[in-house]
Backbone atoms as SQL, in Angstrom:
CREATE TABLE atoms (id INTEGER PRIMARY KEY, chain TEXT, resi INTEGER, resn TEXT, atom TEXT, x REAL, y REAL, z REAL);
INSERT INTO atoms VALUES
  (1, 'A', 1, 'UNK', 'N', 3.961, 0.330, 13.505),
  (2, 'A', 1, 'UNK', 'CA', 3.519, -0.577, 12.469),
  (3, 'A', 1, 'UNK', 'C', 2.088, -1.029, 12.811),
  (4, 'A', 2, 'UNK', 'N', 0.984, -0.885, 11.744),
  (5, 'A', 2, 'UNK', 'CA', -0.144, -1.170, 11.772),
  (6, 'A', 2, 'UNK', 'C', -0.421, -2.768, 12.049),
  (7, 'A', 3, 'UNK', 'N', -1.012, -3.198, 12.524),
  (8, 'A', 3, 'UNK', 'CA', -1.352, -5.005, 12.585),
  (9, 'A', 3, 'UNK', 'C', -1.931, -4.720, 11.511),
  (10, 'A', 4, 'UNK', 'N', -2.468, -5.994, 10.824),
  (11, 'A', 4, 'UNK', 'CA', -3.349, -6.816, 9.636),
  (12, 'A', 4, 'UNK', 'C', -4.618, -6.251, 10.253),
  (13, 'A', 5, 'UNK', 'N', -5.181, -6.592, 11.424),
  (14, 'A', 5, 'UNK', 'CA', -6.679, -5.590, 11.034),
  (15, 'A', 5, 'UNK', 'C', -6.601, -3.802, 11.263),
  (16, 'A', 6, 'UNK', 'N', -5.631, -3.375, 11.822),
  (17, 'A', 6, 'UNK', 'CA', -5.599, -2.337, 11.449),
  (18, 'A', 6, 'UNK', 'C', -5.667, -1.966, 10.231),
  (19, 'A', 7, 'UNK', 'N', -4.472, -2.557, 9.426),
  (20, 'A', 7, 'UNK', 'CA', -4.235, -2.178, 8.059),
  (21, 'A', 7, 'UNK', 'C', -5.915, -2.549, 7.533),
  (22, 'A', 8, 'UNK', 'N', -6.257, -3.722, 7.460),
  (23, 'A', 8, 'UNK', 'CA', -7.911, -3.926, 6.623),
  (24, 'A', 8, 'UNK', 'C', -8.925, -3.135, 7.119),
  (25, 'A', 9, 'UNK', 'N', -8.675, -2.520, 8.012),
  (26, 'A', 9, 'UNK', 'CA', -9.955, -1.582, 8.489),
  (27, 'A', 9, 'UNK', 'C', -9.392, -0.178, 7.302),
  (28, 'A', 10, 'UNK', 'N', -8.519, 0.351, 7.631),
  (29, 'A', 10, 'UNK', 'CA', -7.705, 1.503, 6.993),
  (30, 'A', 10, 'UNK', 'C', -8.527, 1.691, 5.206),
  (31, 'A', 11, 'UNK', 'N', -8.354, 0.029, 4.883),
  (32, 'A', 11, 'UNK', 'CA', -8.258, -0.067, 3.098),
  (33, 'A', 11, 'UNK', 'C', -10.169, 0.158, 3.055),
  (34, 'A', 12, 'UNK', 'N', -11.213, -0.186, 4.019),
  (35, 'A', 12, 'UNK', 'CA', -12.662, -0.409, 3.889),
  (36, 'A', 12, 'UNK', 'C', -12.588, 1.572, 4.370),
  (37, 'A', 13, 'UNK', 'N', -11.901, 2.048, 5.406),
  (38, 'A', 13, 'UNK', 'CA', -12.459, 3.539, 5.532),
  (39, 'A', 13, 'UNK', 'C', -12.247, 4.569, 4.161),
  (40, 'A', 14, 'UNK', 'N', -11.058, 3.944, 3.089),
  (41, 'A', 14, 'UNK', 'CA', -10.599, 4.750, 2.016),
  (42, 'A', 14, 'UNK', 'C', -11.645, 3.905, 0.798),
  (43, 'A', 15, 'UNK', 'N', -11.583, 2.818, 1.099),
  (44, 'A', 15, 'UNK', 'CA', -12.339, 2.519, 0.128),
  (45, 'A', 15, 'UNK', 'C', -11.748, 1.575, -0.780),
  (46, 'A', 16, 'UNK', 'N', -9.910, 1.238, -0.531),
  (47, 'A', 16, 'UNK', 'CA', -9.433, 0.876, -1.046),
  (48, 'A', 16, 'UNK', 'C', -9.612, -0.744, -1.074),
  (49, 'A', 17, 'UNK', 'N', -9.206, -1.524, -2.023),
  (50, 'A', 17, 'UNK', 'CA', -9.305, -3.076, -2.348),
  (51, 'A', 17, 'UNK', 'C', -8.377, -4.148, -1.220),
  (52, 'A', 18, 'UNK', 'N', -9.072, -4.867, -0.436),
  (53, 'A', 18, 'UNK', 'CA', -8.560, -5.693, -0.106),
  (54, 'A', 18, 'UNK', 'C', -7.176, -6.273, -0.180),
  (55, 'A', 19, 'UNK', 'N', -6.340, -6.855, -0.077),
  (56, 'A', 19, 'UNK', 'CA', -5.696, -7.602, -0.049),
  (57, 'A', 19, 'UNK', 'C', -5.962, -9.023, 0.204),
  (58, 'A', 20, 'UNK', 'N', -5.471, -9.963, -1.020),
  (59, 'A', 20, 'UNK', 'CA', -6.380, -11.214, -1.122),
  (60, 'A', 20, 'UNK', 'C', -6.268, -12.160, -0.430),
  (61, 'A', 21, 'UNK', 'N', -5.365, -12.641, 0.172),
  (62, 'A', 21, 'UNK', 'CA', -5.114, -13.207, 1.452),
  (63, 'A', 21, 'UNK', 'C', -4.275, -12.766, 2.258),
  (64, 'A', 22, 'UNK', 'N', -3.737, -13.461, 3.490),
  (65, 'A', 22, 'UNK', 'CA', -2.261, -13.122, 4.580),
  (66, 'A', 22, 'UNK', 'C', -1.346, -14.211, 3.592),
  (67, 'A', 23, 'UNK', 'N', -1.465, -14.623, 2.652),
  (68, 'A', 23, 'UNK', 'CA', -0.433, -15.258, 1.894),
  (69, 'A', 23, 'UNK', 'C', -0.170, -14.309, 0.783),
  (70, 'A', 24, 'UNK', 'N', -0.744, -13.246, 0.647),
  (71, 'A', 24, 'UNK', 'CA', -0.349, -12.146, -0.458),
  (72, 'A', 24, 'UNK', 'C', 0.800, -11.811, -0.902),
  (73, 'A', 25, 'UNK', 'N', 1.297, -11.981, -2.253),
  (74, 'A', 25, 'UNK', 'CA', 2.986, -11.360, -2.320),
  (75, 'A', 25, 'UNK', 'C', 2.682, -9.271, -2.062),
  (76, 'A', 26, 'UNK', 'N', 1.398, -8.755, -1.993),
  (77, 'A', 26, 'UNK', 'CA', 1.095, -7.651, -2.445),
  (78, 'A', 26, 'UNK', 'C', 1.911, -7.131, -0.978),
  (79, 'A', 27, 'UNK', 'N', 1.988, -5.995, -1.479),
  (80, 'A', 27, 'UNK', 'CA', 2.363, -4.976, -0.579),
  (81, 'A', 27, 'UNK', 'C', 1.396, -3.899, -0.122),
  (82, 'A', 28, 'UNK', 'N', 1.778, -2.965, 1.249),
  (83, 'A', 28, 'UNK', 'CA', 0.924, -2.168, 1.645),
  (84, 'A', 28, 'UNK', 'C', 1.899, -1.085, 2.690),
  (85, 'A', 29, 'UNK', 'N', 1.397, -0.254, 2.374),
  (86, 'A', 29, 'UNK', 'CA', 2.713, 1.171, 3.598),
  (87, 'A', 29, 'UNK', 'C', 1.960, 1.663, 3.929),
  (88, 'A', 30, 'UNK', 'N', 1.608, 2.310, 5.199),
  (89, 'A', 30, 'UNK', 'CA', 1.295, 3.217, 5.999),
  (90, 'A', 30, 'UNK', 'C', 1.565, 4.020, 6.690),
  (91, 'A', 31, 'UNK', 'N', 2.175, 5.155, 6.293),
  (92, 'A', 31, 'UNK', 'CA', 2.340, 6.196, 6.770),
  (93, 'A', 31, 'UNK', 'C', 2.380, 7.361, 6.568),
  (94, 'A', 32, 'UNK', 'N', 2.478, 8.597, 7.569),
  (95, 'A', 32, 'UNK', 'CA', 2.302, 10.131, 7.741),
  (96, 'A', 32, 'UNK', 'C', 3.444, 10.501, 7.308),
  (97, 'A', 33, 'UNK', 'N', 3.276, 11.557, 6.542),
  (98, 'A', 33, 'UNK', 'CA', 3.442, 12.342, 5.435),
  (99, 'A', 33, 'UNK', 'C', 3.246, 13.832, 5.904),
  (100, 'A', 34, 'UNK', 'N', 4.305, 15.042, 5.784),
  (101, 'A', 34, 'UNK', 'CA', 3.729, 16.382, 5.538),
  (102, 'A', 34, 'UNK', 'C', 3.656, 16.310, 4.346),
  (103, 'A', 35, 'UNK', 'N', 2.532, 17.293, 4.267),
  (104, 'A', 35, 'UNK', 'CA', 2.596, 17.859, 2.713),
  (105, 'A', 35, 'UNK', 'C', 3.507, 18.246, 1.892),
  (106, 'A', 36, 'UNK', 'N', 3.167, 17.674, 0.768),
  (107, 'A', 36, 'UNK', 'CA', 4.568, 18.137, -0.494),
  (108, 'A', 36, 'UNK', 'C', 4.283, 17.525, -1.239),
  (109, 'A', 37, 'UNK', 'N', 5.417, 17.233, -2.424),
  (110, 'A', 37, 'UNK', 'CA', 5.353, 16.335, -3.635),
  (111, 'A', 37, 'UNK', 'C', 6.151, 15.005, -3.505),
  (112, 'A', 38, 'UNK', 'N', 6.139, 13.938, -3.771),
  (113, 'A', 38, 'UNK', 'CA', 6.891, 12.696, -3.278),
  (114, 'A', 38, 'UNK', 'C', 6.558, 11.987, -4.667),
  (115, 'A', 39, 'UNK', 'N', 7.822, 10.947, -4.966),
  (116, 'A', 39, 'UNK', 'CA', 7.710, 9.871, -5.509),
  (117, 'A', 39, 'UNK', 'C', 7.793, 8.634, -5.374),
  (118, 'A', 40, 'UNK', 'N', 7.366, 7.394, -5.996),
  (119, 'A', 40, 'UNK', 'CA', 7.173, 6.509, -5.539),
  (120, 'A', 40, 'UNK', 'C', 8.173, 5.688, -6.735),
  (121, 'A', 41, 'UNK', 'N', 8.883, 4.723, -6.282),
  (122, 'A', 41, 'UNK', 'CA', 9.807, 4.459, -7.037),
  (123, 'A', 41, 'UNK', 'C', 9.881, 2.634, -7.009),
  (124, 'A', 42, 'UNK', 'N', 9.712, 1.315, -7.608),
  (125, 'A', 42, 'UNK', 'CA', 8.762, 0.800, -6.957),
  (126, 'A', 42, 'UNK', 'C', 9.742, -0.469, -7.791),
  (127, 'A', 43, 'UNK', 'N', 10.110, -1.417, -7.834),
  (128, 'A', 43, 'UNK', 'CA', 11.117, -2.547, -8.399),
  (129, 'A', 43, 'UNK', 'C', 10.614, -3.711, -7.531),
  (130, 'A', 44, 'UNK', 'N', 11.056, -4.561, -8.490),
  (131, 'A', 44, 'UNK', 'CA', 11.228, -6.561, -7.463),
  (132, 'A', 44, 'UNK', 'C', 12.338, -6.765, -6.981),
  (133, 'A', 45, 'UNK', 'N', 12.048, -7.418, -6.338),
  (134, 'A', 45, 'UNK', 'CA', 12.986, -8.120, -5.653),
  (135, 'A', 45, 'UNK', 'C', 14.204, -8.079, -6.131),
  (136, 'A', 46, 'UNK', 'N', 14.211, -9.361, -7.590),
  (137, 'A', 46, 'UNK', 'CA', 15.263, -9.569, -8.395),
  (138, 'A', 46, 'UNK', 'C', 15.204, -8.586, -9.518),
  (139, 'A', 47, 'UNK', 'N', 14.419, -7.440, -9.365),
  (140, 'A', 47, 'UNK', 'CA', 14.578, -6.937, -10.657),
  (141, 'A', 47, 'UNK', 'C', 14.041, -6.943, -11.959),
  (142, 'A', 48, 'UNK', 'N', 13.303, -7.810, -12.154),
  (143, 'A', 48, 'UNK', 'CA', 12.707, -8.040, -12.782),
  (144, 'A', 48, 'UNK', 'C', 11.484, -6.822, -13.931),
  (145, 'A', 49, 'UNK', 'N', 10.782, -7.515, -14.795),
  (146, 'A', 49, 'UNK', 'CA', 10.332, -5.946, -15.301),
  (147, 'A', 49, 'UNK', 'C', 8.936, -6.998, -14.952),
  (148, 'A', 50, 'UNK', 'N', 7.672, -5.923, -15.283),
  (149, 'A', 50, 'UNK', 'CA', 6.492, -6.097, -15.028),
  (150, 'A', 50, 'UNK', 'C', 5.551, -4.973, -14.802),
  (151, 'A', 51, 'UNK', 'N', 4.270, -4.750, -14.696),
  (152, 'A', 51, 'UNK', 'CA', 3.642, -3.760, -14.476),
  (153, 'A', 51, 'UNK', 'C', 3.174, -3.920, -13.059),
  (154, 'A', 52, 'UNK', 'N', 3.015, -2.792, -12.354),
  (155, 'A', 52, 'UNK', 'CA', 2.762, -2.609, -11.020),
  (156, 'A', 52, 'UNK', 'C', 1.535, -1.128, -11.007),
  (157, 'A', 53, 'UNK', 'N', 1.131, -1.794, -10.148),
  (158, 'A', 53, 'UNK', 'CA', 0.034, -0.709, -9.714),
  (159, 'A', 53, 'UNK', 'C', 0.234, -0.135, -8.571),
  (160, 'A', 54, 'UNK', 'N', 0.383, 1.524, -8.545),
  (161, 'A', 54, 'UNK', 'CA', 0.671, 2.238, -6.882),
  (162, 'A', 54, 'UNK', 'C', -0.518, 3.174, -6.539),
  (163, 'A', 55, 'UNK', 'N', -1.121, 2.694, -5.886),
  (164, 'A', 55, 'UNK', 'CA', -2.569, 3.597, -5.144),
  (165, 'A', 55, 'UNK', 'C', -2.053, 4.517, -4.383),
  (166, 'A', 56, 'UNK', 'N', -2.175, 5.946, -3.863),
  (167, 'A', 56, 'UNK', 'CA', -2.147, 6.579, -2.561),
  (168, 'A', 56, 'UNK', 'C', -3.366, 7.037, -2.263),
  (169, 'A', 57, 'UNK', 'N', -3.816, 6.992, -0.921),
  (170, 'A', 57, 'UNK', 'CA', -5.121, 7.220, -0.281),
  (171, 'A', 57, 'UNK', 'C', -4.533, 8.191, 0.849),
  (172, 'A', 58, 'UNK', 'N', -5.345, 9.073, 1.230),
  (173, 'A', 58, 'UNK', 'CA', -5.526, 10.179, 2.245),
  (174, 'A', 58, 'UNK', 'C', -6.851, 9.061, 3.332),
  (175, 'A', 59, 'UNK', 'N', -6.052, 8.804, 4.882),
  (176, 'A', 59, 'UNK', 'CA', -6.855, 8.440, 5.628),
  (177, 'A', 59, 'UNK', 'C', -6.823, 9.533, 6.442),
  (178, 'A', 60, 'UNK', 'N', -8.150, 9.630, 6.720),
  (179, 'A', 60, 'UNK', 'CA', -8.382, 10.480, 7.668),
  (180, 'A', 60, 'UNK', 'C', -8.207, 9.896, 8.806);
């Protein structure tokens, strides 16, 4: 498991957006992957409906 500046270094090398504070409800995953096709399948807590946004980034 990445620490918090690991993870914020990770999001500035891809390019990706911050996370707005350490009080964030947002989420973040990190990890290795072989190649293939995968889905991302993505709900609340309670279930709830809403729109969600899912980024994937290739870190080198």
């Amino acid at each position: 498991m990445l620490a918090a500046a690991e993870l914020s270094a990770a999001f500035v090398q891809v390019g990706a957006f911050a996370l707005a504070s350490s009080a964030s409800k947002d989420a973040a995953l990190f990890i290795t992957l072989t190649p293939g096709n995968y889905t991302a399948q993505v709900r609340s807590a309670d279930s709830t409906a809403g729109t969600i946004l899912v980024e994937v980034y290739e870190v080198p």
